[in-house]
C-alpha positions in Angstrom: 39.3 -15.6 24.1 37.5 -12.6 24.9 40.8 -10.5 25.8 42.3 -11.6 22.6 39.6 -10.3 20.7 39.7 -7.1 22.8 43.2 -6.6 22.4 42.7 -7.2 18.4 39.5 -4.3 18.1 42.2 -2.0 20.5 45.2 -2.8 17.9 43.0 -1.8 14.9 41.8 1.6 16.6 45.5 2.3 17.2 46.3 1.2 13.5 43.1 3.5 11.8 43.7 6.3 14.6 47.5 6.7 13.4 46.7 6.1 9.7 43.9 8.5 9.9 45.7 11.0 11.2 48.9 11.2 9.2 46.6 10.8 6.1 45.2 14.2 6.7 47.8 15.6 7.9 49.8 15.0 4.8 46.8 15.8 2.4 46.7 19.2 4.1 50.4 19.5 3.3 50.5 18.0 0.1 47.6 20.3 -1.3 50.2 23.2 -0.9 52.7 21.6 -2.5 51.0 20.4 -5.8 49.3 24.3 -5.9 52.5 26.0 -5.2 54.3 24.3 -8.5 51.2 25.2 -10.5 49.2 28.1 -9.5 49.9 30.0 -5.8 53.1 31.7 -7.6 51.0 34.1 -9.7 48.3 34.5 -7.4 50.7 35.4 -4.2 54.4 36.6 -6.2 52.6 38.4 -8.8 54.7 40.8 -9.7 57.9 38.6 -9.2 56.0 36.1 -10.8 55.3 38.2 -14.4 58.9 39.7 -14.0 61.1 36.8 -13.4 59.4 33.3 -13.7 62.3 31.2 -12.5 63.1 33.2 -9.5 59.4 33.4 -8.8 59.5 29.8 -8.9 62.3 29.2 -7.0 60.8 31.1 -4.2 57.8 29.6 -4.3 59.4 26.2 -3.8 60.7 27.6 -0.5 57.6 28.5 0.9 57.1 24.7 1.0 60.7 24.7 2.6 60.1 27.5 5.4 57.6 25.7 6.9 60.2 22.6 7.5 62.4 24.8 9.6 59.6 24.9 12.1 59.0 20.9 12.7 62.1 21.2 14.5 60.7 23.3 17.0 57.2 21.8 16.8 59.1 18.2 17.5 60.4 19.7 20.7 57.3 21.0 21.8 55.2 18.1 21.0 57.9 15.2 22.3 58.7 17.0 25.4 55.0 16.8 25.8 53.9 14.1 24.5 57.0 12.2 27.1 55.8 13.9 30.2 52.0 13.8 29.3 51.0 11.0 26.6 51.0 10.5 23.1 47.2 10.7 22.5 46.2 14.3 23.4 49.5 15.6 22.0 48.0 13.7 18.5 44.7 15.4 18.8 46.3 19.0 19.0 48.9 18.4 16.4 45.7 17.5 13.9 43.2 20.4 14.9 46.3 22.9 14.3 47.2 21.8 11.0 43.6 21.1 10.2 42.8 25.1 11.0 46.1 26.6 9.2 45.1 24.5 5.9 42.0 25.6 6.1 42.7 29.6 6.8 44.8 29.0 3.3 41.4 28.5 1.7 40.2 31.7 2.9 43.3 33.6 2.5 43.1 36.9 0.4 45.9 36.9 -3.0 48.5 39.4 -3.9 45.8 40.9 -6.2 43.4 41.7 -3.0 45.8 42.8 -0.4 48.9 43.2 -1.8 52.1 42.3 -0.1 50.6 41.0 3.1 49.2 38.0 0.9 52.7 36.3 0.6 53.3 37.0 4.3 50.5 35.2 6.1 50.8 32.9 3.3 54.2 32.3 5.2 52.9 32.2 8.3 50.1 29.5 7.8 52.9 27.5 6.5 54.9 28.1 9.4 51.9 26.8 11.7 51.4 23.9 9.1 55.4 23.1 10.0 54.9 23.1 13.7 52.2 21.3 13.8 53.6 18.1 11.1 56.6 18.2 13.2 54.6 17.1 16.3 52.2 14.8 14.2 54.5 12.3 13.5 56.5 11.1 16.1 53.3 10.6 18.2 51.6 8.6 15.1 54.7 6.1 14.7 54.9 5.3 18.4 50.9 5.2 19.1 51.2 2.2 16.1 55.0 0.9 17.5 54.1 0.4 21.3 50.7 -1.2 20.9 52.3 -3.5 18.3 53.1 -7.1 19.1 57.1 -7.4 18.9 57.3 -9.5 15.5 54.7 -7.0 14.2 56.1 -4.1 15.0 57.3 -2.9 11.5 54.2 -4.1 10.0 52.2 -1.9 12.4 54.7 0.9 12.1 53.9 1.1 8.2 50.0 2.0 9.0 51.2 6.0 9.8 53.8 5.7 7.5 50.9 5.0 4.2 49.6 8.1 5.6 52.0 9.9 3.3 51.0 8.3 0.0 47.6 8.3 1.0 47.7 11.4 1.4 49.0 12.2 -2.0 45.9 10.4 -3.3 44.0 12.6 -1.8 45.6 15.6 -2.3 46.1 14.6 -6.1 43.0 12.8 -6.8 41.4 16.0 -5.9 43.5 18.2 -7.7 43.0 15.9 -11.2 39.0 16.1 -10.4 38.9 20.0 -10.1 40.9 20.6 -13.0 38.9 17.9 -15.3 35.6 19.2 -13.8 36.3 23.2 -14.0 37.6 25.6 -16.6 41.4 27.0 -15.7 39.8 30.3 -15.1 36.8 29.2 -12.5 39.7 27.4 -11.0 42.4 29.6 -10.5 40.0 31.9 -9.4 38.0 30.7 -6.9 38.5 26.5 -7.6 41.8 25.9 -5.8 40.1 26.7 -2.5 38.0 23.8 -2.3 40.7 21.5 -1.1 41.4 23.9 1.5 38.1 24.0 3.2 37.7 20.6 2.6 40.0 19.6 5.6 37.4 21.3 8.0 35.2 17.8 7.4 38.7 15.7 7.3 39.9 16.9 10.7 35.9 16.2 12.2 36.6 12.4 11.1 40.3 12.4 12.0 39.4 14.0 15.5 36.2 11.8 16.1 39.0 8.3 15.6 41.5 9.3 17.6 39.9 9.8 20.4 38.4 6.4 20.6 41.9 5.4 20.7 43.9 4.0 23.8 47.1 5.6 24.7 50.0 4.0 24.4 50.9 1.2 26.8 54.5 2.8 27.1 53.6 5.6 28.7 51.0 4.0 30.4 53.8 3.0 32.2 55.5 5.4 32.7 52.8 7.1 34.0 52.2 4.1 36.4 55.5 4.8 37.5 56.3 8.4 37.4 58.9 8.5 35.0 57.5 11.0 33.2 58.3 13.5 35.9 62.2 13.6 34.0 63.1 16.1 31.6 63.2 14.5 28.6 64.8 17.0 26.4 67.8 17.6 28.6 68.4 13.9 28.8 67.9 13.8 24.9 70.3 16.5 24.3 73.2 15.4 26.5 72.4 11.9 25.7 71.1 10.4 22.8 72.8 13.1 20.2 74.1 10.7 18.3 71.1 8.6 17.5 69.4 12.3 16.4 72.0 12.4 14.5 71.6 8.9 13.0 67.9 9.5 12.6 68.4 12.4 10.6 70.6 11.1 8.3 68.5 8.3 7.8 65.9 9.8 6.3 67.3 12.7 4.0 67.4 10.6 0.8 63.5 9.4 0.7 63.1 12.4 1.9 64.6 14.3 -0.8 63.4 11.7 -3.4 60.5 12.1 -2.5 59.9 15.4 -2.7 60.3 15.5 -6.2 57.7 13.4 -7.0 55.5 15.8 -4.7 56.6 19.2 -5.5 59.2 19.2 -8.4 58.0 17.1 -11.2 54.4 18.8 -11.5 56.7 22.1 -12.1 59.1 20.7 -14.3 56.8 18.7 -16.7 54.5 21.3 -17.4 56.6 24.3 -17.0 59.5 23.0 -18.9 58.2 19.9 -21.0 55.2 21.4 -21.7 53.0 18.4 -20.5 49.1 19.1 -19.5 48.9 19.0 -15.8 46.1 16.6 -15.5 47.8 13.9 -16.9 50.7 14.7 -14.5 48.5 14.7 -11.5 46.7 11.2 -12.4 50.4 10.1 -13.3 51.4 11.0 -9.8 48.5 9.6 -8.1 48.7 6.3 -9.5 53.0 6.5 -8.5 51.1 7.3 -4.8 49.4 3.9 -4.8 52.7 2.3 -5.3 54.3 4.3 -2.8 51.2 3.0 -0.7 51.6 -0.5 -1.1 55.9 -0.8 -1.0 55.3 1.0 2.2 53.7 -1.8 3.8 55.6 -4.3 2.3 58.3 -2.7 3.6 57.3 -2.7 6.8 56.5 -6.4 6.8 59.4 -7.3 5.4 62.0 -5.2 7.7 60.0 -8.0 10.5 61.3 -11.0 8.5 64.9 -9.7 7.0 65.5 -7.3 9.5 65.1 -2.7 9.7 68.9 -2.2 7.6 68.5 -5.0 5.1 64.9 -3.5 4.2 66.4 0.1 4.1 69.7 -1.0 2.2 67.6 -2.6 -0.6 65.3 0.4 -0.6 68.1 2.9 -1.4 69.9 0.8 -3.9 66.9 0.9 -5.6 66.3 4.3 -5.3 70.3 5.0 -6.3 70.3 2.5 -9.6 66.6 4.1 -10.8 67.7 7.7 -10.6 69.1 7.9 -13.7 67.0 5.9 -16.1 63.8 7.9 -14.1 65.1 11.3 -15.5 65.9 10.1 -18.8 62.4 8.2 -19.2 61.2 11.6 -17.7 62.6 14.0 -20.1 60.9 12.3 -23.3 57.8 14.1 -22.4 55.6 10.5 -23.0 52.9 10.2 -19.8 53.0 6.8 -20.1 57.2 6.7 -19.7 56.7 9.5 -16.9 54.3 7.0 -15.2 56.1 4.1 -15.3 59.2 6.5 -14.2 57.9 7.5 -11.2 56.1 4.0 -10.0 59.6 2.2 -9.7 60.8 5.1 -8.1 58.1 4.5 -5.5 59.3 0.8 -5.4 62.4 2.2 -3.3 60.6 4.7 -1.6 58.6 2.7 -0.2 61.1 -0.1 0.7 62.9 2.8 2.5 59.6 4.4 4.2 58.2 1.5 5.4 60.8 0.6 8.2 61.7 4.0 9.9 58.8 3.7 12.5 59.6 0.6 14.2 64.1 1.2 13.4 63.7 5.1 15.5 61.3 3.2 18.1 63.9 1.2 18.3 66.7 3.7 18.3 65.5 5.4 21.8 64.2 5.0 25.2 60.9 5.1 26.2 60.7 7.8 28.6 62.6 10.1 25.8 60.9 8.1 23.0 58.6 10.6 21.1 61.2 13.7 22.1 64.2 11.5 19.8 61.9 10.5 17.1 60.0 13.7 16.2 63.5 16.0 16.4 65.3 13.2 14.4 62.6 13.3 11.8 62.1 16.6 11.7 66.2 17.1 11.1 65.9 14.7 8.5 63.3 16.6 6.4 64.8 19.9 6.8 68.3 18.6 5.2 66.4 16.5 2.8 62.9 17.8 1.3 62.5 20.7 2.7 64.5 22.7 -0.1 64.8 19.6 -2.5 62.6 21.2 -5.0 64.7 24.4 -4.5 67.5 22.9 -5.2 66.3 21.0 -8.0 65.0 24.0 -9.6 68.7 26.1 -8.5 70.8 23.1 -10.5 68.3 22.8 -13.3 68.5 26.7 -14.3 72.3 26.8 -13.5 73.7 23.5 -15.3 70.5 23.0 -17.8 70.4 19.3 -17.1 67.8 17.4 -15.4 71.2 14.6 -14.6 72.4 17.1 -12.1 69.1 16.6 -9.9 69.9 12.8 -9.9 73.7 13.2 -8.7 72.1 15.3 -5.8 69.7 12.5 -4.9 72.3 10.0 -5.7 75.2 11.8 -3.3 72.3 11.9 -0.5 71.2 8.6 -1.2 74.7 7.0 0.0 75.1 9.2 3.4 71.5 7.4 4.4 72.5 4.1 3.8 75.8 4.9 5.7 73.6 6.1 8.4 71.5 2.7 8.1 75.0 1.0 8.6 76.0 3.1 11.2 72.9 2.6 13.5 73.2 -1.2 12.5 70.3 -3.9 13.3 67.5 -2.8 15.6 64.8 -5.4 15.2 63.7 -7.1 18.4 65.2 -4.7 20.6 63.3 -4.1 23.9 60.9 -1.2 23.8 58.3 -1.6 27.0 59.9 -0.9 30.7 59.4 -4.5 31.8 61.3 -5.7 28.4 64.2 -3.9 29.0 64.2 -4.3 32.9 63.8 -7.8 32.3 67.1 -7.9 30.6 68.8 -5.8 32.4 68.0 -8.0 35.3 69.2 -11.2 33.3 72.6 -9.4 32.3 73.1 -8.3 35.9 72.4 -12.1 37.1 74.6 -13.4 34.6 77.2 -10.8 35.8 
């Protein structure tokens, strides 16, 4: 009795420490984004910004995307790490660096102050911000993954997965507050800081959980063994390319899709529609809480129908909606933009909730976190990174919001051939003694 309750108080550290985690990690992010379609454009492109609106835009979007070519390298670093020398410290260092870059954003000088070196560290705290979500992760999915039971392991999966939308809560919720609560001037002057600084406290809390937390019985293993004395990035690379590959792919459409609702839609509804950002921000936090709650459903239900089922009905979702989302958008009505963006949550959620436990189950252990983080962090560079970019690039050239949902719409179908290609992955074996144990029954049947 008392190990079962032990083992249940262990599970719901792991599930609060990944949640936590990926919660403020994605706040942090998040901030930027919603700022950088409303206000960091004039305050770090000046110039640009008074000259040429659209282009000033435009860049602006891809400071969000800059940062996305560094989770690459910041999933090497951390997997390679975290497979030779645990998930759990490799989780506390990916949320203190991103906790510090966010909050050196907040105390970061504007165009006005210093001139062109604004824009540039600008840059580079975004660059740090990159590396450090591409670590963050991989390390969060398979912290909740290997402790989970192996019928729960979507379910458990989900838990860093809500991070995201939680995340936009919190990063919107705040957002709406300020802007109800200050004048636009006391705002954009010294108001859009407060976020910033605020992740100082967020990362004490985030920093205080997760190290309460157990690491993960995988590598305990490992450990136990001395597996981790491989090179798990060579054997990744000559390997397991393909499932990379397949992990990417996977993910480019929510990706994508999702990044609209974060980044592009604030821009385009006020900039272009002329809609009150306030409205837009409470619209897009109350999309989060569907995003929140299809999440876990998705989860759960990729352990009862299976990890390509859940996906596949996810992105037909998200394919069929695209359409009628823009044109309910483009009225300009909050109410129609509200609705419009909660069913398009629906599908994101449907095809968010699953990816933890369907990449866990994609790789070997002793490579595990090294195959998850650099497929992930693939998948976000060819799907949000410049999605807002590219948005914005096909709204100025063709004039029509439609063209956005063809882009989404062509991505949409190369994920769900990706889901297909992978195939089913629930119930495959992820500790050592799992798979040896089958491998020992094959060989005996041989």
């Amino acid at each position: 009795m008392s190990s079962t309750v032990t083992r249940t108080q262990e599970e719901r550290r792991v599930l609060a420490g990944t949640l936590v985690g990926t919660t403020i990690e994605w706040y942090d992010f998040f901030i930027f984004a919603q700022l950088t379609a409303t206000l960091l454009t004039p305050l770090f492109l000046e110039p640009l910004g008074q000259s040429n609106p659209g282009v000033a835009q435009i860049l602006s979007f891809a400071m969000i995307g800059i940062s996305f070519f560094f989770r690459p390298l910041g999933a090497v670093v951390a997997g390679h790490l975290g497979d030779r020398y645990g998930r759990k410290r490799i989780l506390v260092l990916t949320l203190i660096l991103m906790g510090v870059a966010t909050a050196a954003i907040g105390l970061l000088p504007t165009y006005a102050s210093i001139g062109v070196a604004a824009p540039i560290l600008l840059v580079l705290l975004r660059v740090i911000q990159g590396f450090s979500a591409g670590g963050e992760w991989g390390g969060a999915a398979l912290m909740a993954v290997e402790h989970a039971p192996k019928n729960r392991r979507g379910y458990f999966g989900a838990y860093p997965q809500i991070g995201v939308p939680i995340g936009m809560i919190l990063a919107t919720g705040l957002l709406y507050i300020l802007r109800v609560a200050m004048s636009p001037e006391a705002f954009a002057a010294w108001g859009w800081r407060i976020p910033f600084l605020l992740s100082i406290a967020l990362i004490f809390v985030g920093y205080m959980i997760r190290r309460a937390v157990e690491e993960s019985p995988v590598f305990k293993q490992l450990a136990q063994r001395k597996a981790s004395e491989h090179t798990p990035l060579r054997e990744l690379m000559t390997g397991h390319t393909k499932q990379v590959l397949q992990a990417a792919l996977i993910f480019i459409s929510n990706n994508a899709a999702g990044y609209l609702v974060i980044a592009f839609f604030i821009s385009y509804t006020t900039k272009v529609l002329g809609m009150p950002v306030a409205p837009i921000l409470l619209a897009t936090t109350i999309g989060s809480v569907g995003w929140l709650i299809f999440t876990l459903v998705g989860g759960w239900l990729s352990d009862k129908i299976g990890r390509r089922n859940t996906f596949v009905i996810g992105y037909a979702l998200v394919f069929v909606w695209m359409i009628p989302m823009f044109l309910m958008v483009d009225t300009g009505n909050i109410v129609l933009y509200t609705i419009a963006i909660f069913v398009l949550t629906v599908g994101l959620g449907l095809s968010y909730g699953p990816q933890s436990a369907m990449y866990a189950e994609m790789f070997p252990a002793q490579i595990r976190y090294s195959g998850i983080s650099i497929g992930y962090a693939i998948g976000a560079i060819l799907g949000g990174a410049f999605a807002a970019t590219v948005a914005q690039i096909l709204l100025e050239t063709t004039g029509a919001s439609i063209s956005i949902a063809i882009y989404i719409m062509v991505l949409t179908v190369i994920s769900v051939a990706a889901v297909l290609w992978v195939g089913e992955t629930r119930g495959r074996n992820l500790h050592l003694e799992e798979v040896e144990g089958e491998q020992a029954g094959a060989a005996h049947l041989g």
